[in-house]
C-alpha positions in Angstrom: 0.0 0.0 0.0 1.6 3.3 -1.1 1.3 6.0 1.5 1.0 9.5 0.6 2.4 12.0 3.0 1.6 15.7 3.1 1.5 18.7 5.7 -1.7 20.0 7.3 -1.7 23.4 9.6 -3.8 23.6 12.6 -6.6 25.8 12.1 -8.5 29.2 14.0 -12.2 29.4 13.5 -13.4 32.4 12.4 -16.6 33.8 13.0 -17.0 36.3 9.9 -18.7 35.5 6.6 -16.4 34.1 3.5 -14.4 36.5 2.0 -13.9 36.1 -1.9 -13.9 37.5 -4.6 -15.7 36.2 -8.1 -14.4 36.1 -11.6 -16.4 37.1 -14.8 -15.9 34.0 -17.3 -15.8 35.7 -20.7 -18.4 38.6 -21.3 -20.1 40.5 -18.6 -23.8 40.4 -19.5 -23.5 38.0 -22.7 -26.7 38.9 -25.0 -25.3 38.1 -29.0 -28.5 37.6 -30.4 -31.2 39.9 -28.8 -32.0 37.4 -26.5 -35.3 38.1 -24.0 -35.7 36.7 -20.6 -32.4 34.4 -21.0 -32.3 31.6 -18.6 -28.9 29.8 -17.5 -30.9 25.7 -17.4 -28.3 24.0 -16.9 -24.1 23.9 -16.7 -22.3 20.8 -17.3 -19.0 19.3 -18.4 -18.0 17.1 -21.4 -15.5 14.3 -21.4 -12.8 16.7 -21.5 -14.1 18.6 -19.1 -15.4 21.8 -21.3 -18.2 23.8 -19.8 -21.3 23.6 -21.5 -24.0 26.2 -21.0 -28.4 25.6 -21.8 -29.8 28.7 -22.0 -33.8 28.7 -22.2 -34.5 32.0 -23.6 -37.6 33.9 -24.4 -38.8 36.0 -28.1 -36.3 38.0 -29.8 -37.0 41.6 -29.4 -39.8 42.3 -32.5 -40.4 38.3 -33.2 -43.5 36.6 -32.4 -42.5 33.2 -31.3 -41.7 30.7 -28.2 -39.6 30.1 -25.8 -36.5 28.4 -26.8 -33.0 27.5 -26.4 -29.4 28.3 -27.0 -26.2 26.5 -26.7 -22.9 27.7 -25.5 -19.3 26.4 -24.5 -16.7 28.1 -23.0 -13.5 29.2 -24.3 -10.6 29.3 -21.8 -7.8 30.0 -24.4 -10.2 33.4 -25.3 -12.1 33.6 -22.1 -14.9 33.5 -24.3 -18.4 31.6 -25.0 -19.0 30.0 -28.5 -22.4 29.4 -29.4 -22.6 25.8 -30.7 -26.6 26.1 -31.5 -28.4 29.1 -32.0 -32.1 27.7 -31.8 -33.8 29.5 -35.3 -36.8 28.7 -33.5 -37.5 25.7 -35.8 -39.0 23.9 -32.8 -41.6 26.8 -31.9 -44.3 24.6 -32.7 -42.8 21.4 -30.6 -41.4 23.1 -27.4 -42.7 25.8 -25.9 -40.9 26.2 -22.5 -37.7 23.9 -21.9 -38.2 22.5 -18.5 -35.1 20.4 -17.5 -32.4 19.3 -18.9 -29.3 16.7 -18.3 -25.9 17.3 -20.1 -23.6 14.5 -21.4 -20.2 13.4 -21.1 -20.5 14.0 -25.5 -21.5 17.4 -24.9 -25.1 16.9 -26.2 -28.2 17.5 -24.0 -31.4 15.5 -23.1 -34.1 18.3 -22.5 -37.8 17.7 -21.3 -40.1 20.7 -22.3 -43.8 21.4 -22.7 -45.3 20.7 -25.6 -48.1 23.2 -26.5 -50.8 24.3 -24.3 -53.1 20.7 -23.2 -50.9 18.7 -25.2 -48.3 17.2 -22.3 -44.3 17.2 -23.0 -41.9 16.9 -26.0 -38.2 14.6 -25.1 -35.5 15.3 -27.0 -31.2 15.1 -27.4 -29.7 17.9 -29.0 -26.5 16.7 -30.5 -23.9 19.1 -30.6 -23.8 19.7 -34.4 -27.6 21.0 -33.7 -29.3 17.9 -34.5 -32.7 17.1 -32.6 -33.5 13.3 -31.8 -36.6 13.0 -30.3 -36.9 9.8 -27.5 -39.7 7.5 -29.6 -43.0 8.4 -29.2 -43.4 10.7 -26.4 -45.6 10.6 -23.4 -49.5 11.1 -23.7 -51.0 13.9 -22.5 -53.5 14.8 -24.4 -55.8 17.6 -23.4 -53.8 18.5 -20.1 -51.0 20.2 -19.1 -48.6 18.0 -17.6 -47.2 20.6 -15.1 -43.9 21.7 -14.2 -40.6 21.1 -12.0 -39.5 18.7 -14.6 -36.1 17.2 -14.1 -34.8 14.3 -15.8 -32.1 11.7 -14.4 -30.4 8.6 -15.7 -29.9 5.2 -14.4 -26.3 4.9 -14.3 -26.4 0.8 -14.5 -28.9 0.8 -17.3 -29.1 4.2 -19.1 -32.8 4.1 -18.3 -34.2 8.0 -18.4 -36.4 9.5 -15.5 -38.5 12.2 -15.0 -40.6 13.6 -12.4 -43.6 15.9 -13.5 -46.6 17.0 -11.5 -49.7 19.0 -12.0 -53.2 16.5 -12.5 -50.7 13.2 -10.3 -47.4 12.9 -9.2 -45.9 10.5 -11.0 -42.5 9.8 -13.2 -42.0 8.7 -16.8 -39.7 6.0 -17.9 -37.3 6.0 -21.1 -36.1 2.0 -21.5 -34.7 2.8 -24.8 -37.2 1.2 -26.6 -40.4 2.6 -25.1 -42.0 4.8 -22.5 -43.9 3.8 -19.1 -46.1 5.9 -17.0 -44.8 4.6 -13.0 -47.7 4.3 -10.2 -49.0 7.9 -9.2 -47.5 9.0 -5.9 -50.3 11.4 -5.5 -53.8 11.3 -8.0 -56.0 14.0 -8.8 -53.6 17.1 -7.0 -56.1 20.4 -6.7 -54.1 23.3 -7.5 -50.8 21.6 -8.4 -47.4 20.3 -6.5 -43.9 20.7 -7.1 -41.4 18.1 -7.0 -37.8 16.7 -7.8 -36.3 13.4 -8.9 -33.2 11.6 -7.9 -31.3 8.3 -8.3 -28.3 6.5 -6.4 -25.7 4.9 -7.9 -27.5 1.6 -7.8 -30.6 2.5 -10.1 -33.0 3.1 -7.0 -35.7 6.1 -8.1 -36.2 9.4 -5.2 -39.0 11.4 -5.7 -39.6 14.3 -3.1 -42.5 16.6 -3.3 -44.8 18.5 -1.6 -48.3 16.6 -0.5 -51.3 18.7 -0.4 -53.1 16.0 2.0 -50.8 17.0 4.6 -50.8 20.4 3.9 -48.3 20.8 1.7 -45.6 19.1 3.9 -42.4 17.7 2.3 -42.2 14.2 1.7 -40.1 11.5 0.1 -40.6 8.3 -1.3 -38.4 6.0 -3.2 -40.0 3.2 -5.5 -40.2 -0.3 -4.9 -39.4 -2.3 -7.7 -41.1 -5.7 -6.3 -44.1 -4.3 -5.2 -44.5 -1.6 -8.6 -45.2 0.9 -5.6 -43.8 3.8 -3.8 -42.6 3.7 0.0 -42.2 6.2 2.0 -38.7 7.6 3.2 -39.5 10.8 5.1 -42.2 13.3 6.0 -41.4 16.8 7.1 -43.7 18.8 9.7 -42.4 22.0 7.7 -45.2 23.6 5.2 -43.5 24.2 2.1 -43.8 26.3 -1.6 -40.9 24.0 -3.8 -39.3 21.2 -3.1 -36.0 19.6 -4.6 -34.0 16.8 -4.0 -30.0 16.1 -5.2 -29.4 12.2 -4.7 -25.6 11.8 -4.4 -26.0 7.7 -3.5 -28.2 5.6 -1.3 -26.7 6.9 1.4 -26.3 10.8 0.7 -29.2 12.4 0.0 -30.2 16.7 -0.1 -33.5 17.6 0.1 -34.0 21.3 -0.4 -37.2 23.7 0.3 -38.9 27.1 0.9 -41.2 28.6 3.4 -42.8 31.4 2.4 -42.4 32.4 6.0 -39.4 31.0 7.0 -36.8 30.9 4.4 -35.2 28.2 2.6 -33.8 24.9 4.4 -31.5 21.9 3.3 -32.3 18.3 4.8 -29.5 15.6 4.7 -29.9 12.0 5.0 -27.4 10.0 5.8 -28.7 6.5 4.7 -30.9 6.2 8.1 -31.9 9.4 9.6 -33.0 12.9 8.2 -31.5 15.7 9.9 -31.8 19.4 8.3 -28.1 21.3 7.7 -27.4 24.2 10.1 -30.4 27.1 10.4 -32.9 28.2 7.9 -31.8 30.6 5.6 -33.6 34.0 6.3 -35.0 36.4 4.0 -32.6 38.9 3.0 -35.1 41.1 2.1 -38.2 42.1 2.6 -40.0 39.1 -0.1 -40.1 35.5 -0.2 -36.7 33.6 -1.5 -36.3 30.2 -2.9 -33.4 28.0 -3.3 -32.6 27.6 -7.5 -29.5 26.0 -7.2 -27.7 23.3 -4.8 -24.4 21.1 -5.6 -22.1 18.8 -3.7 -18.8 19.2 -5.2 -16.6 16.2 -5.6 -14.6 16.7 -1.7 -17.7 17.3 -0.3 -18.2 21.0 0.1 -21.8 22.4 0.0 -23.4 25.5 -2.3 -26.9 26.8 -2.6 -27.6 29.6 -4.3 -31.5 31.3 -3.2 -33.6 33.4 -5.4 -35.4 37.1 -4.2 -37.7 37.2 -7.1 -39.4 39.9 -6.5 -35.9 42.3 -7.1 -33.9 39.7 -8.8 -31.3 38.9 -6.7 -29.5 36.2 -5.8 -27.5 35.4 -2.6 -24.7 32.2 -2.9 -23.7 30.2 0.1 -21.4 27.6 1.5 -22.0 25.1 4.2 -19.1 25.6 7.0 -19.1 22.1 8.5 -17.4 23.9 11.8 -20.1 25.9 12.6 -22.5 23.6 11.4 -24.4 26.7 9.7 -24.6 28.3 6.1 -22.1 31.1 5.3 -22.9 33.9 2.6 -20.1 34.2 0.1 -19.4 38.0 -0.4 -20.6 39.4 -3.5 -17.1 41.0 -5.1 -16.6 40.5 -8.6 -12.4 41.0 -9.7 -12.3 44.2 -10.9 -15.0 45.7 -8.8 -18.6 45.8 -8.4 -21.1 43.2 -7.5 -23.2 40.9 -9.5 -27.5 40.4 -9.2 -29.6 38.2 -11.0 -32.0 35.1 -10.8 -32.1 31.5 -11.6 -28.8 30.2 -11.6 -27.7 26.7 -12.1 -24.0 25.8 -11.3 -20.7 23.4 -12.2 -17.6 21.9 -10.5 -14.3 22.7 -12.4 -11.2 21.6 -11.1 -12.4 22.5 -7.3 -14.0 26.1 -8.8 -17.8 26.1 -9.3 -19.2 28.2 -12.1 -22.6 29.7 -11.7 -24.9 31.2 -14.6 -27.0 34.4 -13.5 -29.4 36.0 -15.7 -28.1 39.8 -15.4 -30.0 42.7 -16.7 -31.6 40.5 -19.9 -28.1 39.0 -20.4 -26.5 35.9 -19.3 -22.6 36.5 -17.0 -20.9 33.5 -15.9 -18.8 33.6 -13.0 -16.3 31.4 -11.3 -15.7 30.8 -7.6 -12.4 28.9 -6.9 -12.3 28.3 -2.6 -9.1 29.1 -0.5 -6.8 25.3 -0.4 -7.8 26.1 3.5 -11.4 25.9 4.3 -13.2 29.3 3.8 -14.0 29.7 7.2 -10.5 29.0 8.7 -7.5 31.0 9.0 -3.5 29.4 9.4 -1.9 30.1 12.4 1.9 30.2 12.6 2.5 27.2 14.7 2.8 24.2 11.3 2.2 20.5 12.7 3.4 17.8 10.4 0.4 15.0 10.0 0.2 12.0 8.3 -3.2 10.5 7.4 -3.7 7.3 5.4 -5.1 5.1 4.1 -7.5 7.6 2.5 -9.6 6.0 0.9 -10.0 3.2 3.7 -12.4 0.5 4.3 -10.7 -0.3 7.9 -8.3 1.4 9.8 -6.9 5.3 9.4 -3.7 5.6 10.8 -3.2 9.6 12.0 0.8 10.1 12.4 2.2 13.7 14.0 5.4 14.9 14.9 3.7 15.4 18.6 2.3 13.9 21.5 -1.5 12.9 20.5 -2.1 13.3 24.4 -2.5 17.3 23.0 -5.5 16.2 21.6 -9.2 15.5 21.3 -9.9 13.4 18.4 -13.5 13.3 16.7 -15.4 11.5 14.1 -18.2 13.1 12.3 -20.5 12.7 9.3 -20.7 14.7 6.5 -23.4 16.9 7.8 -21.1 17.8 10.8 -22.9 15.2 13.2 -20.4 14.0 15.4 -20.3 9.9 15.5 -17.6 9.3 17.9 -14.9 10.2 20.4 -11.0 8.9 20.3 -9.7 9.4 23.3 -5.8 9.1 23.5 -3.1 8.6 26.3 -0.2 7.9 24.2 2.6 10.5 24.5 3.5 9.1 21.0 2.4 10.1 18.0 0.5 7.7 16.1 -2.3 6.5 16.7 -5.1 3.6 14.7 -8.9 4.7 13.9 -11.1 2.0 13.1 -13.7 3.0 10.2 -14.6 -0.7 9.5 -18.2 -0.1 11.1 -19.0 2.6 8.9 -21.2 2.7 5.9 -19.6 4.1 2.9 -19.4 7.7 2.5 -17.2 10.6 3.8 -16.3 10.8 6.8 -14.4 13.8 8.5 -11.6 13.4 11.4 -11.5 16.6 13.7 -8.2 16.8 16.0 -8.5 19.3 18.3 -5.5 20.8 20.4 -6.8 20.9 24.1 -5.2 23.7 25.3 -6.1 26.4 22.5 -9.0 24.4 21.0 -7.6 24.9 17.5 -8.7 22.6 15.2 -7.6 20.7 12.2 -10.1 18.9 9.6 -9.5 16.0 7.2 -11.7 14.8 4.8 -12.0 10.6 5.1 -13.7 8.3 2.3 -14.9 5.4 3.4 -15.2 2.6 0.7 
């Protein structure tokens, strides 16, 4: 087993909000073509990790038409986006309003939209080179409107395609490649409509979350049961909510994010048994309602949302500091100068940076937000302790080496959502000492050492496999 060996610092907490600042990726308030209401759908990456950009935009200025769609990817050499498909509006009289989309690996796009008024949705791949394949013969809706929140999601063992839609029922759609299939209703006959979200784990298991209107619009989550062709339930909030969504990172990592129209907007985490909601509520930061339009888990396991003012089109962006157990608002401070404001974002991981796509005064600016190497709510202190961590990833023991006595220290396990699991307690004056993970489902994991004396801290990220 080859060890890797590096150098951690110990760590101060500090109690003020991130300090960072943004940078504008290509154009500041990117309109080519006239565009009205532009929309930033969906980010994603290719196979060689290019950053692809869905924008759902509304009627050029003077042209009678429907909502449609653009494509763009972004060109670091010339800090620049290309437009690969500029949408003639060909498809005016198929989709009307692109609802959700899913980028691939070949940089094309499977996109679920509303067909015309009454007549249900229209699913589609948009090839790079502009070409429009439509997935068989769509789903039947005839003479209703099959709602909205519509987010499609791929089996990654079989390819199958998912979506969630909600208006009349709550059900989900299946693509097998060969045909569709309408799922068991979750919810029949909804008065006055739903919203929901779909999600899948890495072993093909189907997550829908959504708001039920027999409870009173409480949050709820059920996963379907392939043996029985039904739907059992995996959680029911006491909250009332507005919109639900829910990120599935595996069977054992799951994000279920909401709005109060009172409250503010709150994250959920499960942690493959219990449901336990991510520091406080996010407040208002105004004087309206806000909305989360944007959550990911970046590949170390760092946190972002990104909430919604709608009525004065702002945005705020946060990050989940695991010390403090609590959301932190990352300062609005473009390089350069000024501040950025705009709505419905979606976001990307790059090379531990996430890119985020605001609609900005009609136009579209991209920016990117690369996080300190130490964690954005920690500061280095001048006092360097050499540590040695490994294996990582493990499936048994963690072996922690310093250059110190571990007596110095209190030594924590936690979950990912901060939760603290256990305690190691330590009365060796030398310094190495074993931690068994074997007990532990997979996941991450984080070690916390903490000095007694100061109560500095340092963190280390642990995969369990």
């Amino acid at each position: 087993m080859k060890t890797r060996l590096f150098s951690l610092f110990f760590l101060m907490i500090l109690g003020s909000g991130v300090s960072q600042t943004l940078e504008v990726l290509g154009k500041r308030m990117f309109n080519p073509n006239n565009w009205d209401i532009p929309l930033v759908k969906d980010l994603y990456l290719d196979s060689n990790n290019n950053i692809y950009a869905y924008i759902q935009r509304g009627v050029p200025v003077g042209q009678p038409s429907s909502r449609n769609f653009d494509l763009l990817r972004y060109d670091p050499l010339n800090n620049a986006w290309d437009i690969v498909i500029d949408n003639d509006n060909s498809m005016a009289s198929i989709v009307a309003f692109p609802q959700g989309v899913i980028g691939q690996k070949d940089g094309s796009v499977i996109a679920v939209g509303d067909k015309d008024t009454n007549d249900g949705h229209f699913v589609y791949t948009i090839e790079p080179d502009g070409e429009i394949i439509p997935f068989g013969v769509q789903p039947d809706f005839t003479g209703r409107n099959a709602g909205s929140d519509i987010k499609p999601v791929q089996d990654p063992t079989t390819g199958d395609l998912y979506y969630s839609h909600n208006l009349i029922d709550i059900t989900v759609e299946r693509w097998d490649g060969t045909q569709w299939t309408t799922l068991p209703a979750i919810v029949e006959n909804i008065s006055g409509g739903s919203s929901s979200g779909i999600g899948i784990d890495e072993e093909g298991a189907i997550y829908v979350v959504y708001r039920d209107p027999s409870t009173g619009n409480r949050v709820s989550v059920v996963i379907f049961n392939e043996t029985t062709n039904s739907w059992d339930e995996l959680y029911r909030g006491s909250d009332i909510v507005n919109t639900v969504d829910i990120d599935v990172i595996s069977s054992d990592e799951i994000y279920v994010t909401s709005h109060n129209s009172t409250n503010g907007v709150s994250v959920v985490h499960y942690d493959g048994s219990d449901f336990t909601q991510l520091g406080e509520t996010i407040p208002s930061f105004s004087d309206s309602v806000i909305r989360p339009v944007g959550f990911l888990r970046t590949a170390v396991g760092d946190l972002y949302i990104n909430v919604f003012d709608p009525d004065n089109g702002n945005n705020a962006f946060y990050v989940f500091n695991r010390i403090t157990n609590d959301w932190d608002q990352i300062t609005n401070n473009i390089l350069g100068g000024g501040t950025i404001s705009g709505f419905l974002s979606a976001m990307v991981e790059i090379d531990g940076a996430v890119v985020v796509g605001y609609n900005e005064s009609n136009a579209i600016t991209f920016i990117k937000y690369t996080p300190n190497i130490l964690s954005t709510q920690e500061e280095e202190i001048k006092k360097e302790v050499a540590f040695t961590v490994y294996p990582n990833p493990t499936d048994n023991f963690v072996t922690i080496k310093t250059n110190i006595s571990l007596q110095q220290f209190h030594i924590s396990i936690l979950d990912i959502s901060g939760k603290k699991i256990s305690e190691v307690v330590s009365a060796r004056r030398s310094g190495e000492l074993q931690v068994d993970f074997s007990s532990l489902s997979k996941g991450i994991y984080i070690i916390e050492v903490e000095e007694k004396k100061t109560a500095n801290k340092l963190i280390k990220r642990i995969v369990v496999k």
